[in-house]
ROVOGU-559602 format. One record per residue: x, y, z of N, C-alpha, C, CB in turn. Coordinates in steps of 0.2 Angstrom, whole numbers, plus 5000, padded with zeros to 4 digits. Glycine has a CB too. Layout:
N
XYZXYZXYZXYZ ...
//
This chain:
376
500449945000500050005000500450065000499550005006 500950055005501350145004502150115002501450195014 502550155000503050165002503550145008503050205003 503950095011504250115015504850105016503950105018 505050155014505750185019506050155026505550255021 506450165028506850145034506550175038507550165035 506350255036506450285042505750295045506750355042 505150245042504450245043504450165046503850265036 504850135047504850075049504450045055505450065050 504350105060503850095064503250105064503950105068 503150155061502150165057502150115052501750255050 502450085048502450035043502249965048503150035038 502549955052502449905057501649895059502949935062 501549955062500849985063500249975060500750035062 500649995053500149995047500049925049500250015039 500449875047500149805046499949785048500349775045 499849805057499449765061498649795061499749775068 498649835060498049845059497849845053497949895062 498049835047497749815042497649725044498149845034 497849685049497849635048497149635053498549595049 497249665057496649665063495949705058497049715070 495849725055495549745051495349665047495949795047 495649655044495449585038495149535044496149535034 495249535050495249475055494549515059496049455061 494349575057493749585060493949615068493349505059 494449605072494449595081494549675082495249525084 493749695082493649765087494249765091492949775092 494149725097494449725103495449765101494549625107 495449705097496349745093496249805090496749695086 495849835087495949865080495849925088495349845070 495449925091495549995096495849985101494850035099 496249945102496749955107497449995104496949875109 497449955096497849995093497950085092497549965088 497150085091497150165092497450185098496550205091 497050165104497350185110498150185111497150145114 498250145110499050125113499550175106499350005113 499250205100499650225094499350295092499750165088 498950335094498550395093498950435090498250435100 499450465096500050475095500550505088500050435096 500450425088501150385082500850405074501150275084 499950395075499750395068499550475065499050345067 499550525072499350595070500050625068499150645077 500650595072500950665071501650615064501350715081 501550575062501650565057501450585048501750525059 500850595052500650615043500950665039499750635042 501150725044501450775040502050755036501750825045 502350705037502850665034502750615027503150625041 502250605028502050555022502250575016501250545022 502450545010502450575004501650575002502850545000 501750634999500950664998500550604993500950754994 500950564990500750534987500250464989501150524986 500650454995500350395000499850435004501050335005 499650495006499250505010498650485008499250575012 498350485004497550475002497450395004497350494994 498050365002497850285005497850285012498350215002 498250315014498450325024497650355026499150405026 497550395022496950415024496550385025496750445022 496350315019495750265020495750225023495450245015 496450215025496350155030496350185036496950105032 496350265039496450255046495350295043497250325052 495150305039494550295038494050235041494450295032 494450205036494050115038494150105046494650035033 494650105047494750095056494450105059495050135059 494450185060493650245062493250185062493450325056 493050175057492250125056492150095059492150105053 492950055063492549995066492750015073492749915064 493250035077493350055081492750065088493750095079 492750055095492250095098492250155101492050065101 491650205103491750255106492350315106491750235110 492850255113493250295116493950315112493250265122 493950225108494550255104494550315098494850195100 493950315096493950355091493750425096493450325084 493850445100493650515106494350515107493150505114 494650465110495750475108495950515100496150365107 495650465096496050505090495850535089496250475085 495250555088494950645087495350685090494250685089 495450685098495950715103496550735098496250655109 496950695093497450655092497550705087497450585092 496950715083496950765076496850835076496350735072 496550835082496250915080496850945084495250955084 497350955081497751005084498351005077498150975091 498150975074498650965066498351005063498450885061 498951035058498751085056498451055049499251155057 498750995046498450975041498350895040498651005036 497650875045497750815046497550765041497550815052 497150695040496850675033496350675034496950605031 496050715025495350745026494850705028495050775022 494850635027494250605026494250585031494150555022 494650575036494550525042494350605047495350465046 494750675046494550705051493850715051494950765050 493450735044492850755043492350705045492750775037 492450625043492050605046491750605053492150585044 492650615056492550615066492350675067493250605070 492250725063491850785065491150765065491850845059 490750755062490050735061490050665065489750725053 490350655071490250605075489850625082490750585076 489750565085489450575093489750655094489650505100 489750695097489850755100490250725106489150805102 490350695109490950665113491650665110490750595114 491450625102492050625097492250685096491850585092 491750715092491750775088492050835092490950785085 492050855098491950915101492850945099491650905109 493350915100493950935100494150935092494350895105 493750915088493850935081493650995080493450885077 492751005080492551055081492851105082492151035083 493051095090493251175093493851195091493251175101 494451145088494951165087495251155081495251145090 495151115076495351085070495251145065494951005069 495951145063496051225058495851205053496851275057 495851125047495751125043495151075041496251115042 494751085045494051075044493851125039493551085052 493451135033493251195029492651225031493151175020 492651245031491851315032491151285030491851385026 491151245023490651205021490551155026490751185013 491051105029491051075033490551085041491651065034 491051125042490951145048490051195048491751195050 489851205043489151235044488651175042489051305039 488951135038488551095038488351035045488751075032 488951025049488751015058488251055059489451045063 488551135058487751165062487251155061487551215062 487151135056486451155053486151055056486551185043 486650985055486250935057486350915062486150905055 486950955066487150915074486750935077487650915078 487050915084486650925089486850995095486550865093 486651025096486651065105487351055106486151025113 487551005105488451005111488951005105488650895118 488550975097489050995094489251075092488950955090 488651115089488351175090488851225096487551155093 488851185102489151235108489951245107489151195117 490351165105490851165102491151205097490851125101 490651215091490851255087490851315085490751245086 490451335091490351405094491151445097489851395101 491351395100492151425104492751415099492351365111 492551385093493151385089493551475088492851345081 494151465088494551545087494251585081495451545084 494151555077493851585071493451565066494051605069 492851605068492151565064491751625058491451545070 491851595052491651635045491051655047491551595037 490551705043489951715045489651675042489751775046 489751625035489251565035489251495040489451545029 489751515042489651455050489051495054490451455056 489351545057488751575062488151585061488951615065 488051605054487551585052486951525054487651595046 487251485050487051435052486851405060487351405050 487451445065487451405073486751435075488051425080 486751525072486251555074485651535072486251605073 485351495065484851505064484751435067484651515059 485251395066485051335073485151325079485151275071 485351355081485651355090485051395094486751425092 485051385102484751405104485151475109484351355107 484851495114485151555117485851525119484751585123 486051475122486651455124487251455120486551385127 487151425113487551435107487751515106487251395100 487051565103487151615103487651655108486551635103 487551645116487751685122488451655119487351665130 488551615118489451555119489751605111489351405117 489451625105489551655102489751715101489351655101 489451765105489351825107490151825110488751845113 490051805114490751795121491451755116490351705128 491451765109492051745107492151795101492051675105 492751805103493051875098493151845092493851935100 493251795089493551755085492951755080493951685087 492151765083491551765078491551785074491051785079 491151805068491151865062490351855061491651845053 490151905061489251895059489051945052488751925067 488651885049488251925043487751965043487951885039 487552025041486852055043486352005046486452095036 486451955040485551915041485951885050485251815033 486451875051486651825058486451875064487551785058 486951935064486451985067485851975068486352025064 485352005062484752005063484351945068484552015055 484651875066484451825070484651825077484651765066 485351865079485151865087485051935088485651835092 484651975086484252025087483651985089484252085082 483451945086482751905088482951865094482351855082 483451825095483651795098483451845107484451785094 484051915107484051925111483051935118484451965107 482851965113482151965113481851895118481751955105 482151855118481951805123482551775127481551745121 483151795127483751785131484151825134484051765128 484051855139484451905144485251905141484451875151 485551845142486351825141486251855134486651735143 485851825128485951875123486051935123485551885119 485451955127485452045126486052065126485052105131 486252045133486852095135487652075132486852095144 487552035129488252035126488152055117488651935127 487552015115487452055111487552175111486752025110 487352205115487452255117487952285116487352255121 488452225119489052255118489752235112489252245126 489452215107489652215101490152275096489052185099 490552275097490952325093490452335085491752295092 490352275083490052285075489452275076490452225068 488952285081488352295081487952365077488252305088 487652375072487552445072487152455076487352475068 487352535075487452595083486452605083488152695081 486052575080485352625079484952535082485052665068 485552495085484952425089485152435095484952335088 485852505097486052505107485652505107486452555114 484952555109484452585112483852545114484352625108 483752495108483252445112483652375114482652415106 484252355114484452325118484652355125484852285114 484752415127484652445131484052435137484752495129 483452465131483052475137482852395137482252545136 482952365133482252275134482952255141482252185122 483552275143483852265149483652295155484352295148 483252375153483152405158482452375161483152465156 482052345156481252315157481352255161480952275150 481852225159482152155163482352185170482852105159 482352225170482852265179482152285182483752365179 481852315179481352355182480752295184481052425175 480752275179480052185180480252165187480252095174 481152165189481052105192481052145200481852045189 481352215199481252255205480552285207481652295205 480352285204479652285204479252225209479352275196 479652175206479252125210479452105216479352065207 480252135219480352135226480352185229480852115227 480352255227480052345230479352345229480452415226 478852305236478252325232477952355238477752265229 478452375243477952405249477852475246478352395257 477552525253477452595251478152615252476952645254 478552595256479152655259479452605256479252675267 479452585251480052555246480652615242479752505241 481152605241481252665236481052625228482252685237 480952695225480852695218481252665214480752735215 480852615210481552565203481852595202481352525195 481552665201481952715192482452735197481452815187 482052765202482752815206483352745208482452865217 483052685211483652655210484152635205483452605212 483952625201484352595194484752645193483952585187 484352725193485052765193485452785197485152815190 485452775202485952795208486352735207485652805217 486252675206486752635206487352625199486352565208 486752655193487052685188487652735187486652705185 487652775194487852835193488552825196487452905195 488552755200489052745205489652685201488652715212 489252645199489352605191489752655186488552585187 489752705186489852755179490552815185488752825173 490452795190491252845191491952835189491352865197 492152845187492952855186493352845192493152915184 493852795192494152785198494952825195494252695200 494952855200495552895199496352835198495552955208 496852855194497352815191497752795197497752855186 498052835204498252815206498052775212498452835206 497452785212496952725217496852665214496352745218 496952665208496652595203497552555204496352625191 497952595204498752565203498852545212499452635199 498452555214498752515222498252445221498452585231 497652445215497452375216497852335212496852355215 498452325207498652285202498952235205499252325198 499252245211499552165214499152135216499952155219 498352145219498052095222497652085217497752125229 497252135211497052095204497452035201497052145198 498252045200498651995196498551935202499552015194 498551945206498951885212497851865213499651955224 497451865211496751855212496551805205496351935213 496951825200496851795192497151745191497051845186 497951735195498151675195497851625198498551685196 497851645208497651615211496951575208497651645215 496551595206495851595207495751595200495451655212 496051575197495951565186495451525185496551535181 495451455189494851415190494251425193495051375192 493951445198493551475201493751555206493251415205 493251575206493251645210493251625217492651705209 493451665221493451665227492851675231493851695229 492551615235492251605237491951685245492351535237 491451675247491251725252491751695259490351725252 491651665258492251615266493151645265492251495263 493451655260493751675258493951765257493651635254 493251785256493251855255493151875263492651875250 493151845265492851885274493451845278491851835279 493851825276494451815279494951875277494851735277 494851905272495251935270495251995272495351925265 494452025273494052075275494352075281493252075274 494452015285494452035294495352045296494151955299 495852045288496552065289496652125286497052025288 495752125285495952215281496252215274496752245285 496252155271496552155264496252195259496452095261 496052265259495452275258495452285249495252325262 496252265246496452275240496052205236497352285239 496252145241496152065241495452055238496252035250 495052085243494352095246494152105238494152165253 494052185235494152195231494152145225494452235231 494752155221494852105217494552055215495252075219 494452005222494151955223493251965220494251945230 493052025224492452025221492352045216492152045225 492852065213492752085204492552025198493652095201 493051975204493151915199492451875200493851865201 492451865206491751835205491251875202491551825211 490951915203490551965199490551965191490852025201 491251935190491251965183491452055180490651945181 491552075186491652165183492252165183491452225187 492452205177493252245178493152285187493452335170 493752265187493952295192493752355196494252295192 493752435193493652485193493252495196493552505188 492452455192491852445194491752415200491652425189 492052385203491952375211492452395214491952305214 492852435214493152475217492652535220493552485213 492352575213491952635215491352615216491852685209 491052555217490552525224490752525228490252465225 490952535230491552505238491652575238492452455238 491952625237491952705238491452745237492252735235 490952735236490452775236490052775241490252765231 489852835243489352835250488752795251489152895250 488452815246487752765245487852685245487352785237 487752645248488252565250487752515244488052535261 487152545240486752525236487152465227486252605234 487652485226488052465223488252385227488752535223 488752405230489052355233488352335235489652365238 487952345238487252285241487152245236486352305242 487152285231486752245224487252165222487052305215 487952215224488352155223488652095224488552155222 488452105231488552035236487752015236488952065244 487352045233486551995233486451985229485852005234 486851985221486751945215487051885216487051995208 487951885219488351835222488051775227488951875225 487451835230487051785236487651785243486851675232 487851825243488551835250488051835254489151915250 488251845259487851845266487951915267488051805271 487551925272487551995276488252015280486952005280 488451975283489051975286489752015282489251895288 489651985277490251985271489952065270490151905263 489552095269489452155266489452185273488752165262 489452185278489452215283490152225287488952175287 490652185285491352185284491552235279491652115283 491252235273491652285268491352365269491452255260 490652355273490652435275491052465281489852465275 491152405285491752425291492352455289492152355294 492552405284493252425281493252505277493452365276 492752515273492352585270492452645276491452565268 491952625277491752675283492052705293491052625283 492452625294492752615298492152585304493152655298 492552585310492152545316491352585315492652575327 491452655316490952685318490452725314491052705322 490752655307490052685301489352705302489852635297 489052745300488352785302487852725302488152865296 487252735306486652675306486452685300485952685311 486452745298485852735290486252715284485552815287 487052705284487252675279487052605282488052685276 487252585290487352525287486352485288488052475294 486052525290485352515289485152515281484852565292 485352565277485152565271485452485266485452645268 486152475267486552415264485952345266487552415269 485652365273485452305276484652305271485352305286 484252335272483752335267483952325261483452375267 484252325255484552345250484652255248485352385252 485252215254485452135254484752115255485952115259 484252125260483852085262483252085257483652115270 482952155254482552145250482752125244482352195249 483252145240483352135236483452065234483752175235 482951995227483251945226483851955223482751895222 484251875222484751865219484651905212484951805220 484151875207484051885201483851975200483451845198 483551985206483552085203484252115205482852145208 484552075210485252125212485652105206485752105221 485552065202486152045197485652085189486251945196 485052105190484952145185485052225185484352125184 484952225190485152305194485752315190485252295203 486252285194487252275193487252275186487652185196 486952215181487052205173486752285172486452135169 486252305171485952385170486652425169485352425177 486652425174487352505177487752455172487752525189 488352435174488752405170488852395164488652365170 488152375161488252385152488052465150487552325147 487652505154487852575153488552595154487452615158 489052575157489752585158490052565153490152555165 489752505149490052465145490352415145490352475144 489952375150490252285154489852265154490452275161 489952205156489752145157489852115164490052105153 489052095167489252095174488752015175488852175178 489051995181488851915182488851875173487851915186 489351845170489151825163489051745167489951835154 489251735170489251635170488451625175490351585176 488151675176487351655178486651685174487151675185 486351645175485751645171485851675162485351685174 486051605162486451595154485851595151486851525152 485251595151484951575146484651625143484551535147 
//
């Protein structure tokens, strides 16, 4: 079948066992094979004379075919990092179980555009999510994820700079957004959004903040949605002065490393609050939150404590945890009416309006606030 040279002596070796295990039918061999040689048969093909690749190709095709599951979830592994791997076996393992498929999908550079939209359009949801995150997607891909994906694909879309969108793909998560929060607001903040849809992705944000505070400020001596939304807007939109922002850089870097996997939990944040960390503290709650930094900075400075409530009751913190950070603000003998006002603020306020509240101001600043809840 190929060529072989000296210096292929041990894929040639390979080959033969598995073209033999092949003729003899014995699954068990033919995917142990992949298993134990994944490896050996990816990162040799760049070597192949271009001649023999197409037969290389149909045998590790045929293979694929009979193999089970897990070996063929190994060698996709095994492929999608090639920059040019064999077409026929890569594509077919694209249109596989989404087990198989996902690391093709999400990474494999020489998958084509026709390929890869044609996934979207007949896979499923996990294949769809996959190929959502890929570095870089034509807008006849995303075309496609859009008109077949649901808000989760869209939102995972949004959230990758490597997207390209076509008027019509636009247009589709402009409808999109309309029944998906996590749309709106990333859609919103789209650099190639034209500038004449901010305004109703704005307010259909502001609708969702106002609906949901509405539903938890229903006494008389409640404060007013509107007046709330912009006081916490107006605290959201200050400018932190340059050399206050440069005394948080070590505890931001030393929070992103630490905590690159998950954010620091409230148990964590109140230890740090009780040594005074208060750079730590910060940070910390950036990251969880999801806000640049800035932006919880100038909650934490500002007088009105309605900011920071918001933001330790979207996070679901406890009152303790907020009740330490206006210590640290304010000091021992912060005034009753901040720390009364902070207390109504956490207590009334649900988790879902203090995080629509926060999202409001935010994307008026220009952010993105809480992205990893209420994805849909």
């Amino acid at each position: 079948m190929l060529a072989r040279p000296h210096s292929r002596a041990q894929l040639d070796a390979l080959v033969a066992r598995i073209e033999r295990a092949l003729r003899d039918g014995d699954r068990a061999l033919q995917s142990q094979l992949v298993l134990e040689s994944a490896g050996l048969l990816t990162k040799r093909w760049s070597r192949l004379p271009v001649a023999d690749k197409p037969a290389f190709d149909a045998l590790l095709h045929g293979l694929c075919a009979q193999i089970d599951t897990n070996a063929r979830k190994t060698f996709a592994e095994g492929l999608a990092d090639l920059r040019l791997g064999p077409p026929r076996t890569t594509r077919a393992l694209a249109g596989d179980a989404a087990t198989v498929a996902a690391p093709l999908l999400s990474r494999c550079t020489s998958l084509p555009p026709e390929v890869l939209a044609e996934v979207a359009e007949r896979g499923g949801e996990a294949h769809r999510l996959a190929l959502a995150a890929r570095a870089d997607l034509a807008p006849a891909v995303t075309d496609a994820l859009v008109r077949c994906g649901g808000a989760r694909v869209a939102a995972r879309l949004l959230d990758n700079p490597g997207a390209r969108f076509s008027p019509d793909g636009l247009g589709g998560l402009l409808a999109c957004a309309r029944e998906s929060e996590a749309v709106t607001l990333r859609l919103a903040l789209r650099p190639d959004l034209p500038p004449e849809q901010s305004p109703a992705l704005l307010d259909l944000t502001r609708v969702r903040a106002l609906t949901e505070l509405r539903f938890d400020l229903h006494r008389d001596d409640d404060p007013d949605p509107e007046d709330l939304i912009e006081a916490v807007a107006v605290i959201l939109g200050r400018a932190v002065p340059e050399p206050r922002l440069a005394r948080f850089a070590s505890s931001d870097a030393f929070v992103r490393q630490r905590f690159a996997a998950a954010p620091p939990g409230p148990v964590q944040l109140g230890r740090w609050a009780a040594l005074r960390r208060t750079e730590d503290v910060l940070a910390g709650l950036a990251r969880a939150a999801g806000l640049p930094l800035p932006l919880a900075i100038a909650a934490f400075d500002a007088a009105d404590p309605s900011a920071l409530a918001a933001i330790l009751g979207g996070l679901e913190h406890p009152w303790s945890l907020l009740k330490a950070l206006l210590i640290l603000r304010h000091g021992e003998d912060v005034a009753a009416a901040t720390t009364g006002l902070a207390y109504d603020r956490h207590r009334r306020l649900g988790p879902l309006a203090a995080r629509r509240l926060v999202r409001l101001g935010a994307l008026r600043a220009g952010h993105l606030a809480f992205p990893a809840a209420d994805v849909a």
